[in-house]
C-alpha positions in Angstrom: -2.6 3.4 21.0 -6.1 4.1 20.2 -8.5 5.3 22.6 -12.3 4.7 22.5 -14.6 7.6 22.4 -17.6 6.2 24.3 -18.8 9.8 26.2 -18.7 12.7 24.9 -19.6 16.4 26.4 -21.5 18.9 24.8 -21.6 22.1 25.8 -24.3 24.1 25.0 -25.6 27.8 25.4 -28.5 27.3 23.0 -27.1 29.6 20.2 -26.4 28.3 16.6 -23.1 27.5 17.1 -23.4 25.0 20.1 -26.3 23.1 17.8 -23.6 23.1 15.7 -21.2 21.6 17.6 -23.8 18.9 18.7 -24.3 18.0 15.0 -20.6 17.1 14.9 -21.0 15.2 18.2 -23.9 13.1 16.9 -21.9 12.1 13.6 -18.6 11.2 16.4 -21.4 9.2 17.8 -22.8 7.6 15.4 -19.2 6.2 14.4 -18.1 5.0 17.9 -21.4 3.8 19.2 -20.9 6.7 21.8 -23.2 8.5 24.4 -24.1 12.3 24.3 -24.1 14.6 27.6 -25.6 18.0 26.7 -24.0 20.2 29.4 -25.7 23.8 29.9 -23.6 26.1 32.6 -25.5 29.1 34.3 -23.8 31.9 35.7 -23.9 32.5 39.2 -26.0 36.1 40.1 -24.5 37.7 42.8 -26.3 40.7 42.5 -29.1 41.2 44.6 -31.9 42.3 42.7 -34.6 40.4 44.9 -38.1 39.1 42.9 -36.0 40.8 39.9 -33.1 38.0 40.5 -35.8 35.4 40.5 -37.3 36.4 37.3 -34.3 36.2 35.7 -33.0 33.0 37.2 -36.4 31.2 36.0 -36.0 32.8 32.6 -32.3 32.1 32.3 -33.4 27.6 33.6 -36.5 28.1 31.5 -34.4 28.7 28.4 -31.6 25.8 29.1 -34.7 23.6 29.7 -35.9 24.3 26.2 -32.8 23.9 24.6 -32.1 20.5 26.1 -35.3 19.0 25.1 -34.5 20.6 21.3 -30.8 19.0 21.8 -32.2 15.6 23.3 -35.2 15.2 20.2 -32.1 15.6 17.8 -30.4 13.4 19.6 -33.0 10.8 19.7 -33.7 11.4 15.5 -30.3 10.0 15.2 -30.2 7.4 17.5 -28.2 8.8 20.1 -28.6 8.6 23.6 -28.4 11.8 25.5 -28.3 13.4 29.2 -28.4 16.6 30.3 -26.8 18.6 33.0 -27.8 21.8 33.7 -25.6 23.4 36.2 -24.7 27.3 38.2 -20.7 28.9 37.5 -18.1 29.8 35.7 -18.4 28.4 32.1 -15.2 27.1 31.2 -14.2 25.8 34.8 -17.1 24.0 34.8 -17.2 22.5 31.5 -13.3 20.9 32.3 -14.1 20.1 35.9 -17.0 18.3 35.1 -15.3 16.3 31.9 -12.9 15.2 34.0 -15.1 14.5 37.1 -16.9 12.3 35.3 -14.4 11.1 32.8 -15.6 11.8 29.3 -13.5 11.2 26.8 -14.5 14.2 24.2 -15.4 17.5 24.8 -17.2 19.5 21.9 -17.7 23.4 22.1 -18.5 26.3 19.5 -15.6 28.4 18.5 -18.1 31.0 20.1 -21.5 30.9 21.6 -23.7 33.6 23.5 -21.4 34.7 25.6 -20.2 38.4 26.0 -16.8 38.4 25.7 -15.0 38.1 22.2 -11.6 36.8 21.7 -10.0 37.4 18.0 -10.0 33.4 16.8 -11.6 31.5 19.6 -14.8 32.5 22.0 -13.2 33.2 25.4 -14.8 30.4 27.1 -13.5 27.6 24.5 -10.3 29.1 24.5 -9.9 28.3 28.4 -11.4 25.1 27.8 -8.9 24.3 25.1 -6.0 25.5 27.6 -7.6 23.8 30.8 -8.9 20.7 29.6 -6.8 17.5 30.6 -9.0 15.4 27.8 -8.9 16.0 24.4 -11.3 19.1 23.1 -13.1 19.4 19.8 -13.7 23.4 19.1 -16.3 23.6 16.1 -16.6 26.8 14.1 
């Protein structure tokens, strides 16, 4: 039985690695006719640091902004529709719950973004996707 790839989800931190997982997700694409989501996930702060907090919660939406117009003009080069979804949590919870909310049928993740913790093959986030996930889950290194 084949199934047809017609959304896929991105996820994106805005390091090299999550462009390059968007490059493999524009040629996927390009070969089904598909749609692009770029998904960006926040972490929560739950520190308070008061106008300190702010500053870095602007910086931290400021950056994801910038990165999803950069992902979206790439996108748009290749004739690919994009959306993006900037959200607050915990990455990899996120990334599955919100495949599966709205019923994607590809997720694509670097083997590793910006994240601080290291694993020894896969980036700790993509590794609980890759467990989590209930759709199928392309890791690019």
């Amino acid at each position: 039985m084949k199934q047809k790839i017609s959304k896929i989800l991105v996820a994106l931190d805005g390091s090299e690695r999550s462009f390059k997982g968007l490059h493999e997700a524009i040629y996927l694409a390009r070969q089904c006719g598909s749609t692009i989501t770029g998904l960006c996930v926040t972490p929560y702060y739950t520190i308070s640091l008061g106008p300190l907090l702010t500053s870095l919660k602007n910086q931290t939406l400021k950056e994801a902004k910038q990165f999803m117009t950069d992902a979206k003009k790439l996108c748009a080069q290749n004739g690919i529709v994009f959306h993006e979804k900037i959200i607050y949590g915990t990455e990899s919870w996120q990334i599955t719950e919100y495949a599966s909310y709205r019923k994607f049928d590809l997720i694509v993740i670097a083997s590793r973004g910006r994240g601080p913790m290291k694993s020894t093959f896969l980036g700790s986030v993509a590794n609980d996707v890759v467990h989590k996930s209930k759709i199928p889950v392309l890791v690019v290194k």
